[in-house]
DOSE-149279 format. One record per residue (C-alpha): residue in three letters; x, y, z. Coordinates in steps of 0.1 Angstrom, whole numbers, plus 5000, padded with zeros to 4 digits. Layout:
<marfis>
ALAXYZ
...
</marfis>
This chain:
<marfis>
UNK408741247431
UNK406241477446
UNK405041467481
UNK401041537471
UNK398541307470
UNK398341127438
UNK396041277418
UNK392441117415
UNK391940967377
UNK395340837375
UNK395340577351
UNK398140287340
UNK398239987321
UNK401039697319
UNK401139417300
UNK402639037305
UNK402838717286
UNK401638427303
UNK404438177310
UNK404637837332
UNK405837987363
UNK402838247364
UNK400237917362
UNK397937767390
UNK400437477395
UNK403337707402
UNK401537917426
UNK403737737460
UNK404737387467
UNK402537507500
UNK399537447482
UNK399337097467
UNK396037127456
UNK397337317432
UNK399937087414
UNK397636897391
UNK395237207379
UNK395537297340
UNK398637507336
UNK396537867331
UNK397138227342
UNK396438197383
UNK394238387400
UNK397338477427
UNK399138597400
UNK396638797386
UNK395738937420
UNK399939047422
UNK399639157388
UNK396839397396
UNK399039507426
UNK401839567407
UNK400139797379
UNK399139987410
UNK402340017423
UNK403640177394
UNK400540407387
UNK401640527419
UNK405540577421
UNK406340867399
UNK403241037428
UNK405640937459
UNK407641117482
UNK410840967493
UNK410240667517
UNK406540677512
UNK405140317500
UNK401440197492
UNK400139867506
UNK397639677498
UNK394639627525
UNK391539507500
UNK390739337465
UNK387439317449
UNK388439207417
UNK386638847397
UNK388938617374
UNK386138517355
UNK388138387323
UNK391038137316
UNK394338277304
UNK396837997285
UNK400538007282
UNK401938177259
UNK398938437258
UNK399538837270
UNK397438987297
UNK397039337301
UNK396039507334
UNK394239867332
UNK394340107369
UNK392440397373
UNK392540587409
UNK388640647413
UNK389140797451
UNK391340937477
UNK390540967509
UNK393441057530
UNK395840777528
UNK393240577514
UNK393440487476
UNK391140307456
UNK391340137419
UNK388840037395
UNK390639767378
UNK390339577344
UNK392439247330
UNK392439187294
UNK394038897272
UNK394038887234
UNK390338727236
UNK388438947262
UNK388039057298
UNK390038817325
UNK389138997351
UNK387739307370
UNK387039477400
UNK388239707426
UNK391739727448
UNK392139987475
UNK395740027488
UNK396940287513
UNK399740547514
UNK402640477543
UNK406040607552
UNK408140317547
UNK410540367579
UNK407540387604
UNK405740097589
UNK408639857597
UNK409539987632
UNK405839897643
UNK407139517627
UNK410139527653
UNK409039357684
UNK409939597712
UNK412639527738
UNK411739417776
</marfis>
């Protein structure tokens, strides 16, 4: 792990195969509206996926206890993705500012772009990020 920055035209790519559990009617019992949409690759899912492929673009670029979060996502779903079908999600780190990082992004599946856009995420120390979750004591 190094403690830099991580450097501007980082690219990754990860794959996954489409199953039930990553569909529009298993996004959460929360969302009923949900439960009777055709069984294809969700836009949540996608959105996580994207997040994840950044995630790992960035971890080898880390210092210890340093995390990224996510704070915007630009990104379209603009094709359907069925079961049993591999998507493939493409990063590449087009700016740093600071803490700030942002993606262009690209989904694939075996017949075309899924999806595309932009996802900024931003650099934080891990151990000071929760301590400002901790209510303070009266």
């Amino acid at each position: 792990m190094s403690s830099g920055a991580p450097p501007l035209g980082l690219k990754h790519q990860q794959s996954i195969t489409v199953t039930p559990d990553l569909t529009v009617p298993s996004v959460s019992p929360h969302f009923p509206g949900f439960h009777d949409m055709p069984a294809v690759f969700a836009t949540a899912f996608m959105v996580g996926f994207v997040e994840d492929t950044c995630v790992a673009a960035l971890q080898p670029h880390l210092a210890p206890g340093q995390r990224s979060v996510g704070t915007h996502v630009n990104v379209s779903h603009s094709a359907a993705t069925p079961i049993g079908m591999t998507a493939i999600c493409a990063v590449e780190l087009i700016e740093v500012e600071g803490r700030k990082l942002k993606f262009k992004v690209l989904c694939t599946d075996d017949k075309g772009p899924i999806g595309e856009g932009f996802h900024e995420r931003v650099l934080i120390d891990l151990e000071r990020f929760l301590a400002k979750l901790t209510p303070a004591k009266s």
